[in-house]
Structure formats: structure tokens, C-alpha cells
BALOBA-1460 file (C-alpha; in Angstrom, 3 decimals):
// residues 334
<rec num="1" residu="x" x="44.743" y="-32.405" z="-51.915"/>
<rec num="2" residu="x" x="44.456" y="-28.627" z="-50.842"/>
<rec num="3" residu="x" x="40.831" y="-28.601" z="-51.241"/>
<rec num="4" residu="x" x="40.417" y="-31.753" z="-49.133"/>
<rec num="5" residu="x" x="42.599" y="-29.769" z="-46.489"/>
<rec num="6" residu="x" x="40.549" y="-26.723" z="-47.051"/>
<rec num="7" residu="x" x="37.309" y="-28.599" z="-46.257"/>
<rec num="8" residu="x" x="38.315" y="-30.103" z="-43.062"/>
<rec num="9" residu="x" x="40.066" y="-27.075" z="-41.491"/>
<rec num="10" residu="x" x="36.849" y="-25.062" z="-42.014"/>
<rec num="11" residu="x" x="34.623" y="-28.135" z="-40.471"/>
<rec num="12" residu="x" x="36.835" y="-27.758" z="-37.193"/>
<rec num="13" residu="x" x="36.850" y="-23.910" z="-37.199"/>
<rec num="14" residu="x" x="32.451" y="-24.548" z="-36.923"/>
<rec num="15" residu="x" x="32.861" y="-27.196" z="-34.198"/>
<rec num="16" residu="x" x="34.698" y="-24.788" z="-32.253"/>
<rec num="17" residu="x" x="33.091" y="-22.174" z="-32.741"/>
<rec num="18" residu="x" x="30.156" y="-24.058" z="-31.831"/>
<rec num="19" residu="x" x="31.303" y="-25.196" z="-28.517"/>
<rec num="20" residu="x" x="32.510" y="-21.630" z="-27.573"/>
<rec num="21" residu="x" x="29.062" y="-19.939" z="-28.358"/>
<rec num="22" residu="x" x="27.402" y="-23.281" z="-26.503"/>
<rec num="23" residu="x" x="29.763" y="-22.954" z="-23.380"/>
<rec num="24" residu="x" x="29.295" y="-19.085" z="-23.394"/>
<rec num="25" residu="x" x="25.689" y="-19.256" z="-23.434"/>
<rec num="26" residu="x" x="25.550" y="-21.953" z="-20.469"/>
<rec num="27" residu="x" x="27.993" y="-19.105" z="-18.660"/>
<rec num="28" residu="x" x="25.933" y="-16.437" z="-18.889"/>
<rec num="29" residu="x" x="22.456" y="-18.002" z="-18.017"/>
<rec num="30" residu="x" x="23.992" y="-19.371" z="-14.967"/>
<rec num="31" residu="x" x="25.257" y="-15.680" z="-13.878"/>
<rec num="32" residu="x" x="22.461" y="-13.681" z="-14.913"/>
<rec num="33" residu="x" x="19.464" y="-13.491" z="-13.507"/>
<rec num="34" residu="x" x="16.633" y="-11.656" z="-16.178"/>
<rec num="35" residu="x" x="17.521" y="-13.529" z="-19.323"/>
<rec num="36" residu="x" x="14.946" y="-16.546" z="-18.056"/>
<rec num="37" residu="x" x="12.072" y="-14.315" z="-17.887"/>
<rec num="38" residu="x" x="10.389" y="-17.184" z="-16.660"/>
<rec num="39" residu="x" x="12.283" y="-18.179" z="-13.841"/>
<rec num="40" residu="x" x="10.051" y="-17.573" z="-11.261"/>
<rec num="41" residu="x" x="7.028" y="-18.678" z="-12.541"/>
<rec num="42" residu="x" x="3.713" y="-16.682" z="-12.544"/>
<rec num="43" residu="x" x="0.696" y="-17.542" z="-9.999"/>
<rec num="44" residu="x" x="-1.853" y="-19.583" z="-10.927"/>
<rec num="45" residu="x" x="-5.706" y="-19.286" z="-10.457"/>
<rec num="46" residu="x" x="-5.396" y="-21.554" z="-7.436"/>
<rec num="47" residu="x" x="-2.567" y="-19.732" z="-5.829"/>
<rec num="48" residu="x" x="-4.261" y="-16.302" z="-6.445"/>
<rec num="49" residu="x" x="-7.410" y="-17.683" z="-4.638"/>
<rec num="50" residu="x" x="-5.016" y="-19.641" z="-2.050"/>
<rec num="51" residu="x" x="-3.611" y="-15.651" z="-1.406"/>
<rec num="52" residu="x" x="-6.925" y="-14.174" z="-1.177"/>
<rec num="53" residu="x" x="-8.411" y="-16.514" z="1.250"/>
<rec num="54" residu="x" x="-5.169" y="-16.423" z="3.569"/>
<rec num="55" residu="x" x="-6.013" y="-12.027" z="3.289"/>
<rec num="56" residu="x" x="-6.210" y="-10.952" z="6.966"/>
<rec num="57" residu="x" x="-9.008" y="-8.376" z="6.438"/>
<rec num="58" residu="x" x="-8.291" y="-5.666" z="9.519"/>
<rec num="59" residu="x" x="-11.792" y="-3.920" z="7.539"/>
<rec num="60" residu="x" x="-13.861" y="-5.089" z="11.052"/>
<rec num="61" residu="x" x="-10.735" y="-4.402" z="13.949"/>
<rec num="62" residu="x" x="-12.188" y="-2.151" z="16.412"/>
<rec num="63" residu="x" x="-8.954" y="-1.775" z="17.855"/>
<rec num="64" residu="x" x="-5.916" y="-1.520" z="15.834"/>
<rec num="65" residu="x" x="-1.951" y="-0.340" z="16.139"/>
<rec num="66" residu="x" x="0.506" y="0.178" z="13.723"/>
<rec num="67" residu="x" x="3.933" y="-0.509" z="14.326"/>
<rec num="68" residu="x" x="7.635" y="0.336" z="12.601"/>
<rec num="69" residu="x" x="10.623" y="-2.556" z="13.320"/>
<rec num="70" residu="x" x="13.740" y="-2.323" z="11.842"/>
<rec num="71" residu="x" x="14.937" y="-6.024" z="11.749"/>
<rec num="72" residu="x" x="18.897" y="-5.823" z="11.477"/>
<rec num="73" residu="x" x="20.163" y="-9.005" z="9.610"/>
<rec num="74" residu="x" x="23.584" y="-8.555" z="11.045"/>
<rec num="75" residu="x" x="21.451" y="-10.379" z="14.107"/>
<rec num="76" residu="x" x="21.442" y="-14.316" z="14.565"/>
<rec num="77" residu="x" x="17.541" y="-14.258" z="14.386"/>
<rec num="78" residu="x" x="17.147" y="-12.695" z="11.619"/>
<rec num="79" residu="x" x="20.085" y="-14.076" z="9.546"/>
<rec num="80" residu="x" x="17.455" y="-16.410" z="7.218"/>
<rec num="81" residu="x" x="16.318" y="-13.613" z="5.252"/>
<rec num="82" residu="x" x="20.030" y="-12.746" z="4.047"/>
<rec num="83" residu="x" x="21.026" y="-16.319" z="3.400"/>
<rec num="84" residu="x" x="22.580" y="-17.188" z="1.045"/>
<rec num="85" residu="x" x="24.340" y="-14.356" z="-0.369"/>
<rec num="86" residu="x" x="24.367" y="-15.284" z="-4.267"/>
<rec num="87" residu="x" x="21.914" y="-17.567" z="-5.703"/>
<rec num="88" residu="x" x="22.423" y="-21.298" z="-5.585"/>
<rec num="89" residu="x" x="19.980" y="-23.285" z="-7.615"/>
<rec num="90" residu="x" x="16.626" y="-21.835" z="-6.699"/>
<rec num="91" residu="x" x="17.232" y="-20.811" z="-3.318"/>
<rec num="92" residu="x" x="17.908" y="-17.351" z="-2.760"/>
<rec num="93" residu="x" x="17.712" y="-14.500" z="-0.178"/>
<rec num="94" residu="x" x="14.656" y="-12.546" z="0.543"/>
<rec num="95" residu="x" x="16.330" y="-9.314" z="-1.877"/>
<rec num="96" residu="x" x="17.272" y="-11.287" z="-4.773"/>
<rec num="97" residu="x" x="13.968" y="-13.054" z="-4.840"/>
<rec num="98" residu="x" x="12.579" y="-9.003" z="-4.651"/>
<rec num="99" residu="x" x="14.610" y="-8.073" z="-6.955"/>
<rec num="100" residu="x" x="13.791" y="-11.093" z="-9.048"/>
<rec num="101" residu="x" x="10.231" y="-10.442" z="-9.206"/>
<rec num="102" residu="x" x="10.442" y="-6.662" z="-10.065"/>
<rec num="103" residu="x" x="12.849" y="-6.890" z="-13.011"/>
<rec num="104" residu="x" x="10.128" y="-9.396" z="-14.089"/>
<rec num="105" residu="x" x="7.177" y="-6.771" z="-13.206"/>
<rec num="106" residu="x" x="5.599" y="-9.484" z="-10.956"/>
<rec num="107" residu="x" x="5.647" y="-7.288" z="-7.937"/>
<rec num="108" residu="x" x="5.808" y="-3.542" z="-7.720"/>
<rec num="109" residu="x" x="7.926" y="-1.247" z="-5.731"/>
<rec num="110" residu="x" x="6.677" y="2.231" z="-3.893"/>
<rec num="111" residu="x" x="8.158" y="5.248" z="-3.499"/>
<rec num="112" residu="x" x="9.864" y="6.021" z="0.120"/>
<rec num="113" residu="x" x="8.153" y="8.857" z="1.348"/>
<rec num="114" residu="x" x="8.803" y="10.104" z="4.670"/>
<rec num="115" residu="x" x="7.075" y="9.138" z="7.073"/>
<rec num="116" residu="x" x="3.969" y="7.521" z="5.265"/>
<rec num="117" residu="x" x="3.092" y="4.943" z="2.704"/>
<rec num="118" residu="x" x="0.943" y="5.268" z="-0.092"/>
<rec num="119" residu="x" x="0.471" y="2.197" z="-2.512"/>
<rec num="120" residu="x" x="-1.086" y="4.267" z="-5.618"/>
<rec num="121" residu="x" x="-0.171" y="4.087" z="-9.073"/>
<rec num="122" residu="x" x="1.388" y="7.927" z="-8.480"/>
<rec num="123" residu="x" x="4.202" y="6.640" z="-6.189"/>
<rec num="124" residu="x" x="4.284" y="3.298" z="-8.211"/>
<rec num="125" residu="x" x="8.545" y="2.910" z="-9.566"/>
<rec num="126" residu="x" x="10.123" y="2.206" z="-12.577"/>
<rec num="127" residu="x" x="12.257" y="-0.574" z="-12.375"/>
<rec num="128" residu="x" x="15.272" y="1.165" z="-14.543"/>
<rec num="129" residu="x" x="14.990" y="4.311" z="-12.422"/>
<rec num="130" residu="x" x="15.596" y="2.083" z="-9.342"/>
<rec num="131" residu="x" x="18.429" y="0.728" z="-11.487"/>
<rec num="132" residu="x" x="19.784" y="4.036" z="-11.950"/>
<rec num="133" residu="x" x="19.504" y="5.781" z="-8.733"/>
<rec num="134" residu="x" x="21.379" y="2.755" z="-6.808"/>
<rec num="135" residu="x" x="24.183" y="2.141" z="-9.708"/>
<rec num="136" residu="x" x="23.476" y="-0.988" z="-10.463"/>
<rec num="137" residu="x" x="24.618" y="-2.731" z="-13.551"/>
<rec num="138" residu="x" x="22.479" y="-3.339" z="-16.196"/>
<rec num="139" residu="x" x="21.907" y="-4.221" z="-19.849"/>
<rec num="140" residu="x" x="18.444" y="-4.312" z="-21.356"/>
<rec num="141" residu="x" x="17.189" y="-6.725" z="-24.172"/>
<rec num="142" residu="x" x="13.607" y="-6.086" z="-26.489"/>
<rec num="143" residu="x" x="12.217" y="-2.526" z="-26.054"/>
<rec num="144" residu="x" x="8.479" y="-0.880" z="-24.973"/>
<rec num="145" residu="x" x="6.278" y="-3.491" z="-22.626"/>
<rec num="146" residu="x" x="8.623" y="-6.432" z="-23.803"/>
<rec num="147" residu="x" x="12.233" y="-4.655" z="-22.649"/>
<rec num="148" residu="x" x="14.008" y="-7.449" z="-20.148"/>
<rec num="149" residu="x" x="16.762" y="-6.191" z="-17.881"/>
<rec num="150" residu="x" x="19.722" y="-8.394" z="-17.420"/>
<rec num="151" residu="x" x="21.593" y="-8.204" z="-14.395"/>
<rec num="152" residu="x" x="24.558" y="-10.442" z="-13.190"/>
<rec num="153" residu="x" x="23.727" y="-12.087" z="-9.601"/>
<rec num="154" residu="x" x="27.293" y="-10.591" z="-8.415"/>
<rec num="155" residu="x" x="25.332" y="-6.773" z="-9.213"/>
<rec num="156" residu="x" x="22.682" y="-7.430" z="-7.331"/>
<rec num="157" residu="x" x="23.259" y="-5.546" z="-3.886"/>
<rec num="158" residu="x" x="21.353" y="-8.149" z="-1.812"/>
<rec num="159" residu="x" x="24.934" y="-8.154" z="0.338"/>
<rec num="160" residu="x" x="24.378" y="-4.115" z="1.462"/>
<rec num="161" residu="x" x="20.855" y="-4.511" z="2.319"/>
<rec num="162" residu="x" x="21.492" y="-5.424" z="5.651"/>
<rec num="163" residu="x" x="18.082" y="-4.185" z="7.560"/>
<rec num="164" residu="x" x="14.258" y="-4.058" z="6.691"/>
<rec num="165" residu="x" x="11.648" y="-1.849" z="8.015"/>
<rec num="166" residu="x" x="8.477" y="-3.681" z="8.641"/>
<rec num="167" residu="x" x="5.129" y="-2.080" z="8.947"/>
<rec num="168" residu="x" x="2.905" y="-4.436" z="11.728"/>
<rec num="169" residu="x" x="-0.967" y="-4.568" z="12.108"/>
<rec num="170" residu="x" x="-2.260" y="-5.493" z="15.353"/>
<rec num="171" residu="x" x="-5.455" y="-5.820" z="15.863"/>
<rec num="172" residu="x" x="-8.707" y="-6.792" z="16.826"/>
<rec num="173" residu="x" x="-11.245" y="-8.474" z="15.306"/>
<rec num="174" residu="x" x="-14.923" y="-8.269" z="16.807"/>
<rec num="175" residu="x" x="-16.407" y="-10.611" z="14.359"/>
<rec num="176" residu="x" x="-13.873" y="-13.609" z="14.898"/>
<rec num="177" residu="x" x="-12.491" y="-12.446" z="18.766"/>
<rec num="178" residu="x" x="-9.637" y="-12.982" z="17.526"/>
<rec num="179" residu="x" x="-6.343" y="-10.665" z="18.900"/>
<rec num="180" residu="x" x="-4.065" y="-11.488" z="15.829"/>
<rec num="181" residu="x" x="-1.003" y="-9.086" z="14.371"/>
<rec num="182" residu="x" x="-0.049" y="-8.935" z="10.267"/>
<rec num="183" residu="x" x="2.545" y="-7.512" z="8.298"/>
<rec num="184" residu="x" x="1.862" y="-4.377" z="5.882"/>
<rec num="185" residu="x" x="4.732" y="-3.414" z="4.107"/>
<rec num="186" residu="x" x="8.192" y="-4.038" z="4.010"/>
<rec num="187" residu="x" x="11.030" y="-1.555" z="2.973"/>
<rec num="188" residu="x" x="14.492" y="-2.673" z="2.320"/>
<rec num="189" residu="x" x="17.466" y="-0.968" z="3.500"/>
<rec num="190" residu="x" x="20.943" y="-0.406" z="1.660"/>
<rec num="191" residu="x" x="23.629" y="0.114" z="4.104"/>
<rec num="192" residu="x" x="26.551" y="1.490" z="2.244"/>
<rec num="193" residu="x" x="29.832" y="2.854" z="3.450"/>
<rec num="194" residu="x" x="30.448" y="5.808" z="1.711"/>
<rec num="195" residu="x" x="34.286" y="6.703" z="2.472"/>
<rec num="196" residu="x" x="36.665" y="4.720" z="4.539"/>
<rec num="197" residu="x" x="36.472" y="6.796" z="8.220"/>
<rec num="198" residu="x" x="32.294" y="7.745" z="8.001"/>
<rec num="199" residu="x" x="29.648" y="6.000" z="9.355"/>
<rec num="200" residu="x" x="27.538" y="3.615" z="6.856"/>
<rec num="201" residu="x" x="24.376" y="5.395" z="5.676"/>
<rec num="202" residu="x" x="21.296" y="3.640" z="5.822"/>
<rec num="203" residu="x" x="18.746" y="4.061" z="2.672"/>
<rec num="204" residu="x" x="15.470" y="3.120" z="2.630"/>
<rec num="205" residu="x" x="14.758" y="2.158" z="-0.779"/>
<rec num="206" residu="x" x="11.037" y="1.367" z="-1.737"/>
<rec num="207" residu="x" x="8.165" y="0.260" z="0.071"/>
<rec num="208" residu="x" x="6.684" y="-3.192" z="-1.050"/>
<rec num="209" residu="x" x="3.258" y="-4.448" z="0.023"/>
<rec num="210" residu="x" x="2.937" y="-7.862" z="1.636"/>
<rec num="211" residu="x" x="-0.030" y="-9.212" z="0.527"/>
<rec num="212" residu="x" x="1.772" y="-9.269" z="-3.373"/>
<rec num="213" residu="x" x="4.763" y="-10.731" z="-1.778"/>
<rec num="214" residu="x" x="3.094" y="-13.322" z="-0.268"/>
<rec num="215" residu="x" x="2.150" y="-15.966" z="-2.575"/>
<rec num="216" residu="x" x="5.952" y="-16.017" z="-3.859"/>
<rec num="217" residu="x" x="7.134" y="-16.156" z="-0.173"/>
<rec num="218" residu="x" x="5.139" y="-19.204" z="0.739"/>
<rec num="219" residu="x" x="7.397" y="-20.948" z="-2.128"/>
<rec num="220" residu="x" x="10.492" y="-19.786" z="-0.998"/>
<rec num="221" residu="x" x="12.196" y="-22.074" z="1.677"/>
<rec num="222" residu="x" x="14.591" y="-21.002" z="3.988"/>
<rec num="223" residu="x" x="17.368" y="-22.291" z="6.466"/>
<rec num="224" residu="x" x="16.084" y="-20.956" z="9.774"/>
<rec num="225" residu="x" x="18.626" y="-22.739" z="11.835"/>
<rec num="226" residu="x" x="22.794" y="-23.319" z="12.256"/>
<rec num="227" residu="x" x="21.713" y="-26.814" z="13.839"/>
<rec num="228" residu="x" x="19.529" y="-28.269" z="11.588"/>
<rec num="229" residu="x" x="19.875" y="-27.695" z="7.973"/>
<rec num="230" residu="x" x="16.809" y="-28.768" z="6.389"/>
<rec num="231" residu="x" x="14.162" y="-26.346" z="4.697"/>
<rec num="232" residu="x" x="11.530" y="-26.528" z="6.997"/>
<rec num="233" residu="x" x="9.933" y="-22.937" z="6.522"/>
<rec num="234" residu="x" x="9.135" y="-20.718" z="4.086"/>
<rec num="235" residu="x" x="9.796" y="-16.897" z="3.988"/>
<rec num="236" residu="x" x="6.189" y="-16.119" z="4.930"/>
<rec num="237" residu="x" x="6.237" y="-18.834" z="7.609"/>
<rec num="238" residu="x" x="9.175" y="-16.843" z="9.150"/>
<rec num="239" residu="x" x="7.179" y="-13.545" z="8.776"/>
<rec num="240" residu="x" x="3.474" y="-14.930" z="9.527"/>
<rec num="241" residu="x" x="4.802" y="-16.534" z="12.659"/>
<rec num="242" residu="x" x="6.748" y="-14.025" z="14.166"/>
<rec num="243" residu="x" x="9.771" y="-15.607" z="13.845"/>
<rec num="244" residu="x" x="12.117" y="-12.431" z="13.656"/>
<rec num="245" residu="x" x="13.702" y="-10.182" z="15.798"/>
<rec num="246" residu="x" x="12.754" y="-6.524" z="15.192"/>
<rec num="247" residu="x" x="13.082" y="-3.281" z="17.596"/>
<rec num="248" residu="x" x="10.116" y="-1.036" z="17.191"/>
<rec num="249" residu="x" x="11.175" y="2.788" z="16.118"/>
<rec num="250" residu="x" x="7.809" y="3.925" z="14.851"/>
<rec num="251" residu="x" x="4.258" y="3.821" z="15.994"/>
<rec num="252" residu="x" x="1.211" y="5.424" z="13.804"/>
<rec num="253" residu="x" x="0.483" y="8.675" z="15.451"/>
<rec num="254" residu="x" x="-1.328" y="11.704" z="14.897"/>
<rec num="255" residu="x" x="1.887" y="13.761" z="14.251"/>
<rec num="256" residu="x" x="3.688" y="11.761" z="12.719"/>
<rec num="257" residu="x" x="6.669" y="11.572" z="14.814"/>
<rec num="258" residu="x" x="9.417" y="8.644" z="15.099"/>
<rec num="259" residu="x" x="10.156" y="6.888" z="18.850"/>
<rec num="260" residu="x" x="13.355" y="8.999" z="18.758"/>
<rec num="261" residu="x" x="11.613" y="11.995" z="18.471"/>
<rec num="262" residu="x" x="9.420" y="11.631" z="20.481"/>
<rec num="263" residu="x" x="11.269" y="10.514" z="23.441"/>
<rec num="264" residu="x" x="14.538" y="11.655" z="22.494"/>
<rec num="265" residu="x" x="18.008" y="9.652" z="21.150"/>
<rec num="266" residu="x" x="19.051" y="8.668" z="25.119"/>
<rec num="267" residu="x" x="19.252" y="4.636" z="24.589"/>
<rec num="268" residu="x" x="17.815" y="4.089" z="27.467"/>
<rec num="269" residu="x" x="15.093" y="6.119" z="27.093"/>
<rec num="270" residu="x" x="14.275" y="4.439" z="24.416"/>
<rec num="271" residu="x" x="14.715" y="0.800" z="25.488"/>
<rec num="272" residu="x" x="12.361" y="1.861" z="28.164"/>
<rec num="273" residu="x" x="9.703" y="3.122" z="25.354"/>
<rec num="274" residu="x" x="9.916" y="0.087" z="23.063"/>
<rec num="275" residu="x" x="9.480" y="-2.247" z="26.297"/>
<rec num="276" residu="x" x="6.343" y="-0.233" z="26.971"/>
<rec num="277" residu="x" x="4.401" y="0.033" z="23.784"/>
<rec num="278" residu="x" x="5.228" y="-4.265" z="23.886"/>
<rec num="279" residu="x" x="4.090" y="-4.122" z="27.342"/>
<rec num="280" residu="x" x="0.748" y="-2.467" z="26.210"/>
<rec num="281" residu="x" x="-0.019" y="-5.011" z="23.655"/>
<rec num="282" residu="x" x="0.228" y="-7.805" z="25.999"/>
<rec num="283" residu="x" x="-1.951" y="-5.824" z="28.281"/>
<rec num="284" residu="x" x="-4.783" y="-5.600" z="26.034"/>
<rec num="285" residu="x" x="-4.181" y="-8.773" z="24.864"/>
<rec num="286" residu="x" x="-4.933" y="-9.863" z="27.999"/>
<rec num="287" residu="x" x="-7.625" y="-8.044" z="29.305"/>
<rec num="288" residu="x" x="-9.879" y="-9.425" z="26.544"/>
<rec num="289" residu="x" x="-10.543" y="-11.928" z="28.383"/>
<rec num="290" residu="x" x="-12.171" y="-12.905" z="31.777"/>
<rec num="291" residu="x" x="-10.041" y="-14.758" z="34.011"/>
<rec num="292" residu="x" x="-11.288" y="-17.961" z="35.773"/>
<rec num="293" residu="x" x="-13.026" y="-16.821" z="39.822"/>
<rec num="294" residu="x" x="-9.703" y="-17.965" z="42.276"/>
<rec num="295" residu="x" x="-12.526" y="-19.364" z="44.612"/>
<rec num="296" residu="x" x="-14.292" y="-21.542" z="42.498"/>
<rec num="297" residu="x" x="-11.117" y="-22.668" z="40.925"/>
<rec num="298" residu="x" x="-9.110" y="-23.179" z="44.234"/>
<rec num="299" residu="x" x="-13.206" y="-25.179" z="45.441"/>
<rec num="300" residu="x" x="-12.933" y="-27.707" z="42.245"/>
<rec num="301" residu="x" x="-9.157" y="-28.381" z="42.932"/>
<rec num="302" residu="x" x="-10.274" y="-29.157" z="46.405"/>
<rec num="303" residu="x" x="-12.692" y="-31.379" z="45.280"/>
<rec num="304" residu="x" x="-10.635" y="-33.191" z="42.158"/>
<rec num="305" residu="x" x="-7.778" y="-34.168" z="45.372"/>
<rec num="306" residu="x" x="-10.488" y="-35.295" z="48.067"/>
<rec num="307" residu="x" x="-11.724" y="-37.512" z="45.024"/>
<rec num="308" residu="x" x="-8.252" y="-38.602" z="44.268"/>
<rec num="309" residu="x" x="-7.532" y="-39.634" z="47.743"/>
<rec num="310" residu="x" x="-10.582" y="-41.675" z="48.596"/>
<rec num="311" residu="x" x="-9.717" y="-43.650" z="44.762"/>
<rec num="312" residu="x" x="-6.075" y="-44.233" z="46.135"/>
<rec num="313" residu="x" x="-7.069" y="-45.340" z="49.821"/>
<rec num="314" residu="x" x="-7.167" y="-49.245" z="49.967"/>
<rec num="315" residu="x" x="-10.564" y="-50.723" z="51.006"/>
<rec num="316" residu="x" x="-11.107" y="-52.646" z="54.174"/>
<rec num="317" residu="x" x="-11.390" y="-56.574" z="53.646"/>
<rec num="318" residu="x" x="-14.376" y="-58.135" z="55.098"/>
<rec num="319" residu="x" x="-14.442" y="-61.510" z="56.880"/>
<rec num="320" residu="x" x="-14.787" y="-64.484" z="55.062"/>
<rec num="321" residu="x" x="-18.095" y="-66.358" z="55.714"/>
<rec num="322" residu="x" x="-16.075" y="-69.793" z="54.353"/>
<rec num="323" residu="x" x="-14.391" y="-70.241" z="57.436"/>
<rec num="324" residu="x" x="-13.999" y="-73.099" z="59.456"/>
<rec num="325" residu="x" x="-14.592" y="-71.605" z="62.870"/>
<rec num="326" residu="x" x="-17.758" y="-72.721" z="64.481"/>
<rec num="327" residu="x" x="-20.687" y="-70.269" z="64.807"/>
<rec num="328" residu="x" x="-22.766" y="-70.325" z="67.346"/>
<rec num="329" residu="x" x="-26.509" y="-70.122" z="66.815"/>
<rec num="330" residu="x" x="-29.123" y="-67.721" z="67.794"/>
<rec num="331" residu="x" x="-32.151" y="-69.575" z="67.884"/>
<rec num="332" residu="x" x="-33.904" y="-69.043" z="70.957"/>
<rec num="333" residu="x" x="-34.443" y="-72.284" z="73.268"/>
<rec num="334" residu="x" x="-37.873" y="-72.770" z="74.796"/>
């Protein structure tokens, strides 16, 4: 009989401990986010030329400005790009999707250098270093070119990066006369409170170029509104059509200075600079072309309403030549 007894209690002890490892397993793919290397899935030939072809080329612009915005999330308008806060399903915020497609080495991140951006393979980061400078929590799997980094969604700071800095293009383009604007780069910021009385610092933490974000941005849909809930735009749709809020704090200039330096940290001194460097691009957005002549305009209007009234006044009814009255003849009598 022992033997019997033996047999089953070690045929339970596997079926549990094949449950635990199963239930385990289910845990820790749904709260990491780098053991499914191929979660986000890579682009295909189509989507690479789909990317190329949507490439605003600024190679022909004989008039071009560049442009800093910081776009603070903590604002209603810009509140899309930090929702939601952890990962449900596939949807995700505009960081975790970043962060996503680095630990993968899909996308690449550039060193922060002040004051300028240079996308060469000298300021190019390693992932782990970015892991180590910000103290995020990591493990690592494989080793060399096949080393995966697994980090738990709850690690990833998407909830302190509360700002971006975008880099804006506008420009214009001779060969389509076209006045159009684009976005360069875009820099994440990590807004941490150090101790519990000091102001929170504001990082910026690597540059990333656009045109590599793009093609996994046009994927990603995003809740743009409180009212209605469906996912009607993507995260490039939000960016491509101008949909957030930023506050310019940088123009491209020949010595490299920021708005506050040049004009000084007075607010309203500043409010009144950022209102005119927008005021100057609708200026020469609006010089490019010829307006209508007032006279000939206000002469066809003229016309169109004398030609409107004459349609609308009622026509005079002639006699009818049926009636019953007698007519009296003109034939002369000799």
C-alpha cells in the first residue's frame, strides 16, 4: 500500500508545481515589459517606404526657423501623450512606447548636449547606461548583441516625465509653395522632486529623432478627448497636426542663447517675446501671398447683387389676346 501512496503524493506534488511555475510565468509576462522581445513588432518594407514617402524634405526651404516648445503634460491639451499611466493591453503612453522601442534597439536615443543636437553615432546611448544614470530597475537576460533587459511596467518612470521639448521646422518650400511646419526631435523630461521642501528639477534626458519615431507613432492610438472616448488619432496625428499646446523657449540663433536669456526671466517679458516670434510666422505666412484688389472685388459683388435682384423681381404679365372684349379694327374705310 505505501508505494501506491508514494506514487500518488509525488503525482500531486508535479501538478502543483506545475500550476505555480504556469501561474508565475503568466504573472510576470503581464508585468514586464522586455521579456516579449517581440512585442512591438518590427517595420515592414511597406511601412519603411510608407515613412519615407511621408519625409518632409526641408533640403529646398528657402526660408526656414527653428523653434524650442516645452509642452507641459500637467496641461489639459497635452494630457494624451501621458495617458494612461501603466500599460493596458497595447495602449500605452508616448514614454513607455519610447522606452519600449529602445530596450528593444528599435529606436535610438542621443545624448543631451546643451544647447545643440547632434544625431551621430558619437552621441548615440547605451540603453543600460540610460538605465543606470536614472536608477531604474533592471535585470538582463542572454549576453553580447542578444542581451534583453527586463523591466517591470511599475519601473518605468513614464509617471515623472511630465514635459517634452520639441524641436519645430518651419519652413518654406519654393518647389511645392507650400508654408508647412515639422517636428525634429523630441527630448523627454524627468521631473523629479528631490527632497520634500525643494523645487522639482527638470532633466532633459536624450534627444530622439522624429522621423524614426514616426512609423511606430502612426500605430499608436490615443484618447485625445474627456468627451469622447474613442481612438480616433494616432500619436503622430496629434504631433503632425499641431494638436498640442507648447510655449516656445528657444529659437535657432547665431549665439546660441535661450528666450530667457535673451530677454531676461521677467514673465512678462517673455509672454510678450513668445507672442512675437508666433506673430512673425503668421506674418510671413501671410505675406506669401497676394491678396485679392478691394476694387475689383467690392465691382464683382456689385455685380453678383444687381444680378440677384433683377432674378428675384417678378415679371410684368402681359394682356391676354383670348379675351372676350371687342377690338376694334384698323382698316382704313374708303
Amino acid at each position: 500500500m505505501r508505494p501506491v501512496y508514494y506514487v500518488m503524493l509525488a503525482f500531486f506534488v508535479c501538478i502543483f508545481t506545475q500550476n505555480n511555475q504556469a501561474q508565475t510565468q503568466r504573472q510576470s509576462q503581464r508585468s514586464t515589459s522586455a521579456l516579449r522581445p517581440d512585442s512591438l513588432s518590427s517595420l515592414s518594407v511597406r511601412a519603411e517606404m510608407k515613412n519615407r514617402e511621408q519625409t518632409q524634405n526641408t533640403n529646398n526651404a528657402v526660408w526656414l526657423r527653428e523653434i524650442y516648445r516645452n509642452v507641459d503634460l500637467n496641461t489639459e491639451s497635452n494630457a494624451a501623450l501621458c495617458y494612461p499611466s501603466e500599460p493596458i493591453g497595447d495602449r500605452m503612453n508616448l514614454f513607455t512606447l519610447v522606452f519600449r522601442l529602445m530596450s528593444q534597439g528599435k529606436i535610438n536615443g542621443y545624448k543631451y548636449l546643451d544647447g545643440r543636437e547632434i544625431f551621430t553615432d558619437q552621441y548615440k546611448l547605451n540603453f543600460e547606461e540610460i538605465l543606470k544614470d536614472y536608477n531604474i530597475l533592471y535585470t538582463t537576460q542572454g549576453t553580447g548583441a542578444r542581451t534583453q533587459y527586463i523591466i517591470n511596467d511599475v519601473d518605468i518612470p513614464s509617471n515623472e516625465v511630465m514635459a517634452y521639448m520639441i524641436k519645430e521646422a518651419w519652413y518654406f518650400d519654393q518647389a511645392t509653395g507650400r508654408f508647412n511646419s515639422k517636428v525634429l526631435a523630441i527630448c523627454p523630461m524627468l521631473v523629479r522632486q528631490e527632497d520634500d521642501f525643494g523645487e522639482p528639477t527638470r532633466t532633459p534626458m536624450f534627444w530622439l529623432t522624429y522621423e524614426n519615431l514616426r512609423p511606430y507613432l502612426s500605430r499608436a492610438y490615443i484618447m485625445t478627448s474627456d468627451v469622447n472616448n474613442a481612438l480616433t488619432y494616432t500619436i503622430d496625428d496629434f504631433f503632425s497636426k499641431r494638436m498640442y499646446d507648447g510655449e516656445i523657449i528657444k529659437t535657432t540663433n547665431m549665439m546660441n542663447k535661450s528666450l530667457a536669456q535673451q530677454v531676461g526671466n521677467d514673465p512678462e517679458v517673455i509672454k510678450h517675446a513668445q507672442d512675437s516670434i508666433e506673430n512673425q510666422l503668421k506674418f510671413f505666412e501671410k505675406q506669401l501671398w497676394v491678396p485679392e484688389d478691394t476694387t475689383s472685388t467690392a465691382k464683382k459683388g456689385k455685380e453678383q447683387k444687381e444680378k440677384k435682384t433683377k432674378e428675384s423681381k417678378p415679371k410684368e404679365s402681359k394682356p391676354d389676346k383670348s379675351s372676350s372684349a371687342p377690338t376694334k379694327s384698323v382698316r382704313r374705310t374708303r
